[in-house]
N, C-alpha and C positions, 0 to 999 in steps of 0.2 A: 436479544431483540425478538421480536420490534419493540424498539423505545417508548416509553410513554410518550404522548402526544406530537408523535413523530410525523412530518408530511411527507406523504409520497413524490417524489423526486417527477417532476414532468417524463414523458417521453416524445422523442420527436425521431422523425427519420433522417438520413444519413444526407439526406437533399438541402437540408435547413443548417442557418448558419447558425454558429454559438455566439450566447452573448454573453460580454464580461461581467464574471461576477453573478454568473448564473448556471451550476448545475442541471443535467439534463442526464438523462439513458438514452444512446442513442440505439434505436431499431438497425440490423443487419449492417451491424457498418465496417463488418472487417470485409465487407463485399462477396461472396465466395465462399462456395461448402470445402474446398479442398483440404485444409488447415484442421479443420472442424472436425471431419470425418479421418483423417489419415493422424493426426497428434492424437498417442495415446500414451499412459504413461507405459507401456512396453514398447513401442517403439522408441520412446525417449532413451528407454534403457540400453535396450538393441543398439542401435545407433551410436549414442553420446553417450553411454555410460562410463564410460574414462574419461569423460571430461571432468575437470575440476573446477567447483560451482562453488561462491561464495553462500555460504551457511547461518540462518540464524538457528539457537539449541537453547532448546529448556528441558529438563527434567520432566517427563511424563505426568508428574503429580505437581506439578508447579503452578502455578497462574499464570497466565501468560498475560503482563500487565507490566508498562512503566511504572517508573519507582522512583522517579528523578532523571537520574543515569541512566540509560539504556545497558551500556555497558556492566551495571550493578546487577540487571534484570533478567538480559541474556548473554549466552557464549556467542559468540561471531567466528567462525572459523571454512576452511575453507576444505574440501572431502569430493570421492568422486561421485557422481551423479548416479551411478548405481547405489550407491550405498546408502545415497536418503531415499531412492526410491524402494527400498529393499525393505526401509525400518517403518514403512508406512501401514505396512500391515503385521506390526508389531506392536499391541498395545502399552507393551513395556520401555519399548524403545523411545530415544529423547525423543522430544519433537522437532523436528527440524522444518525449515523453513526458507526454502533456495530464493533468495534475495538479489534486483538487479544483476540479474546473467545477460551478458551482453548477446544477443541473439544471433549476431553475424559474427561473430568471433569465438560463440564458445560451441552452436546446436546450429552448426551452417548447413547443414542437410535438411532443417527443417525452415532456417528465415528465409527461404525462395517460398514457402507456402503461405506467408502474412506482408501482407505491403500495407503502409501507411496509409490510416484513414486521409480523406481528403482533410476534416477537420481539424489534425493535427498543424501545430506553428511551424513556424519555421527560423524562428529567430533565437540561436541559444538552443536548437534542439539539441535532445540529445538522441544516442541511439535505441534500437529499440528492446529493451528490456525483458526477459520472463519471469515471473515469479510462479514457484511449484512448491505444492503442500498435500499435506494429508485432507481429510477428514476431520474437525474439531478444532482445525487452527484459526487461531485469534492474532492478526492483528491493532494493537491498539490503538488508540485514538493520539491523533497528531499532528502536526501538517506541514507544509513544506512550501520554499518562495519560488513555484514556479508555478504553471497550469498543468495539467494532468490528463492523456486519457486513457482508462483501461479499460483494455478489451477484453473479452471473456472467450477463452478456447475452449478448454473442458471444465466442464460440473460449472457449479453455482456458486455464487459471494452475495452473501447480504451485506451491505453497508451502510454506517451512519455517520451523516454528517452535520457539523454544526457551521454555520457564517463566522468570519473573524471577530463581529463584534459581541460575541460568546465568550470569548477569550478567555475574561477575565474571571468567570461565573463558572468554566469547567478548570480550570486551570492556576495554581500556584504562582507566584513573578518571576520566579526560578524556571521554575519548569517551562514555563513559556517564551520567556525570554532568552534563556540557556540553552535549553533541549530542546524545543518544541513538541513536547510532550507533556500529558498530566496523568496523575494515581488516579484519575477516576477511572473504575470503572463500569465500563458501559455498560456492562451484560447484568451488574449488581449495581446499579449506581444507590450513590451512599447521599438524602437528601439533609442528612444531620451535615456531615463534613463540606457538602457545596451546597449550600442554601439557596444559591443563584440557579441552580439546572430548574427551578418554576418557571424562572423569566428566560429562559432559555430557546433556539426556533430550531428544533432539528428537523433532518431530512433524512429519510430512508430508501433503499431502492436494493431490489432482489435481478444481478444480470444471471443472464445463462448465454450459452456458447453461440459467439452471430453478435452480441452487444458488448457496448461500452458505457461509461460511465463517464462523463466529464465532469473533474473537479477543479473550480479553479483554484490559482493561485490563493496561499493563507488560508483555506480551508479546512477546517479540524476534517479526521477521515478516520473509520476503524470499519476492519473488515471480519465478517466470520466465514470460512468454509466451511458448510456442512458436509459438504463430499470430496476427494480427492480434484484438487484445480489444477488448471494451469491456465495464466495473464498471460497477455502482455501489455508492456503500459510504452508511453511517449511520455519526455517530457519538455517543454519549452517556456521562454520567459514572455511577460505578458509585453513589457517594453524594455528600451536601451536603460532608461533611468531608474526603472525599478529594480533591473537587472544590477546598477552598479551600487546602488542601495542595500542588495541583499550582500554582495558580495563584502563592503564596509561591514554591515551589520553581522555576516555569517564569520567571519576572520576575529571579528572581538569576542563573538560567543567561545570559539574554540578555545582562546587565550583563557575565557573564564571557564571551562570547561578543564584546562589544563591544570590551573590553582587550585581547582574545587575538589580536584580528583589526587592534587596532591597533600590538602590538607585529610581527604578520610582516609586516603595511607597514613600518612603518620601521625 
């Protein structure tokens, strides 16, 4: 990043409503220096470092890039929070990637210092999540059947996003309809293999600590750290009906998920 002909994501403040289907950064919205100033990654460690934090892991020299499978691409495992804060300043070390840590149940000495944007839904929410990384971590581009918002604790994320009627133009049948992922990638995008990223509308946006990011629902999303981060994100559904849409939809994917994964074993 920044993408070719990427637009920059609006910003508004924490006062304005969102509107469906429309991305924004919102200005100062986790409300409060307290989180900001006091979360650092040693006190993460101090504190929670014996807790045990779900893990994404790639090999140091790897790409960090779907491949289909996610599963095919990286390790997923689960280790104590010391130990990926430990390997961060190790340039050998895999890269690891603290995914979905439930906030109140796993670092409950620090979710008294972050409360819910007003912004955030209410319906289908879920709790409120952290995600912790190095320096140079990439996630990929992809997206998911709820709305989203991520706040920015420490250091920076640049992100880009594409609208769902992209779909098709970044994205394989498989990959999108299965995974919800695709091989492109962002940071090299390849215009021989997706000849559609011309016709394509992406959106870019750089938060820092105090903002958010709202993406909605079915939104392609990839994220880079330049610096050592820590998120937190929300996530909720946009309606009852979409909600049981996704649910039919997301239950047959795993079914083809399971076939897919039994035929390249054997």
């Amino acid at each position: 990043m920044p993408f070719p002909r990427a637009r920059a994501i609006e910003r508004v403040s924490s006062r304005e409503a969102l509107s469906p289907g429309h991305p924004v950064v919102i200005s100062e919205a986790l409300g409060g220096p307290r989180a900001l100033g006091a979360w650092t990654l040693a006190r993460l460690r101090a504190e929670h470092g014996n807790a045990e934090v779900f893990v994404r892991e790639s090999d140091a020299d790897a790409p960090q890039l779907f491949a289909g499978d996610p599963q095919r691409a990286f390790r997923f495992l689960r280790m104590p929070l010391a130990e990926v804060i430990d390997g961060f300043s190790c340039s050998e070390a895999p890269r690891r990637y603290v995914q979905m840590c439930d906030l109140a149940r796993t670092l409950p000495h620090l979710a008294a210092d972050i409360r819910a944007p007003g912004a955030v839904g209410k319906l289908y929410a879920s709790p409120a999540y952290a995600w912790i990384c190095a320096g140079g971590t990439v996630n990929p581009l992809h997206f998911d059947f709820n709305e989203i918002l991520l706040a920015q604790v420490v250091g920076k994320k640049r992100l880009l996003l594409f609208p769902p009627e992209d779909s098709s133009k970044i994205a394989g049948l498989v990959e999108r309809a299965i995974f919800r992922t695709t091989s492109l990638d962002f940071l090299r995008p390849d215009g021989a293999r997706f000849p559609g990223l011309d016709r394509t509308t992406p959106y870019e946006a750089v938060i820092g600590p105090g903002e958010a990011l709202f993406i909605p629902y079915r939104w392609w999303h990839a994220m880079v750290a330049p610096e050592p981060s820590v998120s937190v994100s929300w996530w909720w559904e946009p309606s009852r009906s979409a909600h049981i849409r996704h649910t039919v939809r997301q239950r047959s994917a795993d079914l083809m998920k399971i076939l897919l994964r039994a035929v390249r074993v054997t």
